[in-house]
C-alpha positions, 0 to 999 in steps of 0.5 A: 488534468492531464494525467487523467486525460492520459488514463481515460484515453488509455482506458478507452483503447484498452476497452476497444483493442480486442485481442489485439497489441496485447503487450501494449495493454500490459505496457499501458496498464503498468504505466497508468498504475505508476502514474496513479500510484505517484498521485496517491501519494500527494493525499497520502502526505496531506493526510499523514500531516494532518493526522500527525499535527492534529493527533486524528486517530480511529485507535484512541478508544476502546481497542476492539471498537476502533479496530472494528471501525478502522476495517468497516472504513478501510474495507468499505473503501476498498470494496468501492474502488473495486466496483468502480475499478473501470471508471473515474469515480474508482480513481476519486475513490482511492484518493479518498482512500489514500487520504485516509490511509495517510491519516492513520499514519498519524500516530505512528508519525507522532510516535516516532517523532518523539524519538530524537532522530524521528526524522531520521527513521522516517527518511530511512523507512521512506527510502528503505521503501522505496529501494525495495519497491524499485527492485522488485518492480525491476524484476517483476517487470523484466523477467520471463518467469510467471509468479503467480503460484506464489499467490496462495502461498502469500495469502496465507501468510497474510491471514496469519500476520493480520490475525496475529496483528489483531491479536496484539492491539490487544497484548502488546507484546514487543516481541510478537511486534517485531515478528509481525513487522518483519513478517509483514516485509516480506508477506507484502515485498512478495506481494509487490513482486507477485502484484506488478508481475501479474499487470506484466503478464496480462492478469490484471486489466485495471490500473486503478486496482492494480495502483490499489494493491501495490499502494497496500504494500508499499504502506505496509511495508513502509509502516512495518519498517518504520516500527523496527526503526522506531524500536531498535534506532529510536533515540530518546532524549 
């Protein structure tokens, strides 16, 4: 295919260039990582149909043995891409992931689906999404200014958004999920900017990790806006 043959081409200069054209690696890094970015959304999709249609869930069960299932999967899955962020097998690998990741966007589909303008929401949050990504991957891509002391900042505001989100499975009380959502639009928008910003200024050499975590957060950020539409436009019938 040839947007692999144009990855591993690219993966090869970057490899051998040395200290040299170093602007050209960033700009190479950016462009692959786009590129993978967008052909992770073709499993994406597959997934989240299918998980849609035939209501495939790891949440179904017990809330605390599913949430433990779904973190040993996603977190095994991501800590294998990260072994072979430099290799072929790292970008079969986060396809893979994708797959799975569009999967547990099933029930959430369905959910929103039950509203009357289901379709509706999801088209809003797919676009909101993108508007935030696009405007944020132009600011990070242009400007001159280095965001990388905003990393501990947002580190720590995505420990307290999962511990709250770990915490809810449990209580779930639409009040702290409305709070954790849009905690979680900005948490993971910071994150975007700071995760494009770093391949901008040369601190991050794989397009393979780089594609990992700006897909993170424009998931989360697309489920997060998803579950506000769902509970402030929701239509029912």
């Amino acid at each position: 295919m040839e947007v692999f043959e144009t990855m591993q081409t690219d993966f090869q200069v970057l490899s051998s260039s040395g200290g040299q054209g170093v602007a050209s690696q960033q700009h190479r890094v950016l462009r692959n990582t786009y590129a993978l970015l967008g052909l992770s959304m073709v499993p994406t999709v597959i997934g989240a149909v299918i998980g849609t249609t035939f209501g495939v869930s790891l949440m179904a069960g017990s809330p605390m043995l599913s949430l433990v299932l779904f973190l040993a999967v996603g977190w095994g899955m991501i800590y294998a891409i990260q072994k072979n962020r430099n290799s072929g097998l790292g970008v079969a690998l986060l396809l893979g992931f994708t797959f799975f990741m569009g999967l547990m966007l099933g029930p959430l589909l369905a959910h929103t689906l039950h509203f009357r303008n289901g379709g509706q929401l999801i088209a809003m949050a797919a676009g909101g999404t993108g508007a935030i990504f696009f405007a944020l991957a132009g600011v990070a891509s242009t400007t001159t200014r280095d965001f990388s002391r905003m990393g501990n900042f947002l580190f720590a505001g995505l420990i307290l958004v999962l511990v709250a989100g770990i915490a809810n499975v449990f209580f779930q009380l639409p009040a702290l999920t409305i709070a954790i959502s849009l905690a979680a639009i900005v948490i993971f928008s910071g994150f975007l900017l700071f995760d494009i910003n770093r391949i901008v200024q040369g601190g991050e050499t794989s397009y393979v990790a780089a594609t990992l975590a700006v897909y993170l957060n424009i998931y989360n950020i697309f489920t997060s806006l998803l579950q506000l539409l769902g509970i402030f436009g929701g239509e029912r019938d």
